[in-house]
ROMARDO-260289 format. One record per residue (C-alpha): residue number from 0; residue in one letter; x, y, z. Coordinates in Angstrom, 3 decimals, m for minus. Example, Ala and Ser with C-alpha at 12.3 -4.5 7.8 and 13.67 -1.06 7.14 Angstrom:
<rs>
<0 A <12.300 m4.500 7.800>>
<1 S <13.670 m1.060 7.140>>
</rs>
This chain:
<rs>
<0 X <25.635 19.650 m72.090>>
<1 X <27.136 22.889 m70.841>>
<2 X <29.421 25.119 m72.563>>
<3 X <29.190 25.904 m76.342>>
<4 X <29.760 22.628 m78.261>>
<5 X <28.376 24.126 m81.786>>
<6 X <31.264 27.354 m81.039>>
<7 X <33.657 24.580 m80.386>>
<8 X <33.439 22.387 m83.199>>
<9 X <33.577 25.400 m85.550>>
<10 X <37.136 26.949 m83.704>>
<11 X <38.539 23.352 m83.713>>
<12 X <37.538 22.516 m87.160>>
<13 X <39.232 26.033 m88.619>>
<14 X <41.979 25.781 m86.257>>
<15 X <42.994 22.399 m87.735>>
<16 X <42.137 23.298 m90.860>>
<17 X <44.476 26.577 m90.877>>
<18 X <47.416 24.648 m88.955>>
<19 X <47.366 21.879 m91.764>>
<20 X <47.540 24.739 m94.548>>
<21 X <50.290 26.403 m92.250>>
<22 X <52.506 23.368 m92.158>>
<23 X <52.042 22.587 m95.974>>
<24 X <52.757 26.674 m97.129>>
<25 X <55.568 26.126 m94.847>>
<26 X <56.601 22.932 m96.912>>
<27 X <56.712 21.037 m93.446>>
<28 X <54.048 18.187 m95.079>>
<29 X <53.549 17.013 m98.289>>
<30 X <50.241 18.375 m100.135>>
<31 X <49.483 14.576 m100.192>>
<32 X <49.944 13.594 m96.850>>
<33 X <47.018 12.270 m94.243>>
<34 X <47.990 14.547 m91.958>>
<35 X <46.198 17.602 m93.988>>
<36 X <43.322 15.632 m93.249>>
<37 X <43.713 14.271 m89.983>>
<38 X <44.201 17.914 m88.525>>
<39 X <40.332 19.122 m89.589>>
<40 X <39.055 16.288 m87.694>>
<41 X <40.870 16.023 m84.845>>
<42 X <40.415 20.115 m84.235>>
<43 X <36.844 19.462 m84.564>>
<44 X <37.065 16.486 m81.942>>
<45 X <39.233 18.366 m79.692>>
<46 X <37.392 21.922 m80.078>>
<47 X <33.714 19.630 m78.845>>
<48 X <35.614 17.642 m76.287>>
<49 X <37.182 21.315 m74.930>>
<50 X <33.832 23.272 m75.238>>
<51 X <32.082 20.822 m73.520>>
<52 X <34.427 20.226 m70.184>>
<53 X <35.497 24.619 m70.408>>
<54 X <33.776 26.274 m67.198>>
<55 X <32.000 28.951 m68.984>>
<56 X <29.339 30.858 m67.112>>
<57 X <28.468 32.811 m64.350>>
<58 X <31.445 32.557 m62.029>>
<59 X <30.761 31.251 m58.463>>
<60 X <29.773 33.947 m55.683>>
<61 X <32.455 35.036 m54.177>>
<62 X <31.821 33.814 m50.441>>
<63 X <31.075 37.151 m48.199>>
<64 X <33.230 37.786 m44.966>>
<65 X <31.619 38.614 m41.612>>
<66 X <31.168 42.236 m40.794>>
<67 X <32.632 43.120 m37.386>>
<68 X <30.485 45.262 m35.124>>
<69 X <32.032 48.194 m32.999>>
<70 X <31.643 47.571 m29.524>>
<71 X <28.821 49.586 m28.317>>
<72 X <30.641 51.913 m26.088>>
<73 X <33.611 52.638 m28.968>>
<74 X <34.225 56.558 m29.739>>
<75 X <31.739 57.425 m26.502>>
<76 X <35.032 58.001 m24.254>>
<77 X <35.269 62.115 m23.999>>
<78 X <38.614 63.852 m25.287>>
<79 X <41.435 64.333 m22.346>>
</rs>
């Protein structure tokens, strides 16, 4: 698997864990709602899914342009 799956459950898991204590502070849900519940989870779900597909790495060379050669007889021609 590439990425950082373990780095990506733990951000997904605390970033739906601080969004459902956001929205309840905020009075948005109910203390006793699912949803407080249902955030964790699917931030942990979404953070592995995320880590796993992200393209983290070395970045691809960058391809290299061809180097143009003076023409041999270029800055040989005497000053007028």
């Amino acid at each position: 698997m590439k990425g950082r799956p373990i780095l990506g459950v733990i951000a997904g898991f605390l970033f739906g864990l601080f969004g459902g204590v956001t929205l309840f502070m905020y009075g948005a849900i109910p203390l006793h709602s699912e949803l407080i519940w249902i955030l964790p989870l699917v931030g942990l779900l979404l953070g592995l899914i995320l880590a796993a597909w992200a393209p983290f790495g070395k970045a691809p060379a960058a391809p290299q342009s061809p180097t143009v050669t003076p023409p041999p007889d270029a800055g040989e021609h005497p000053a007028p």
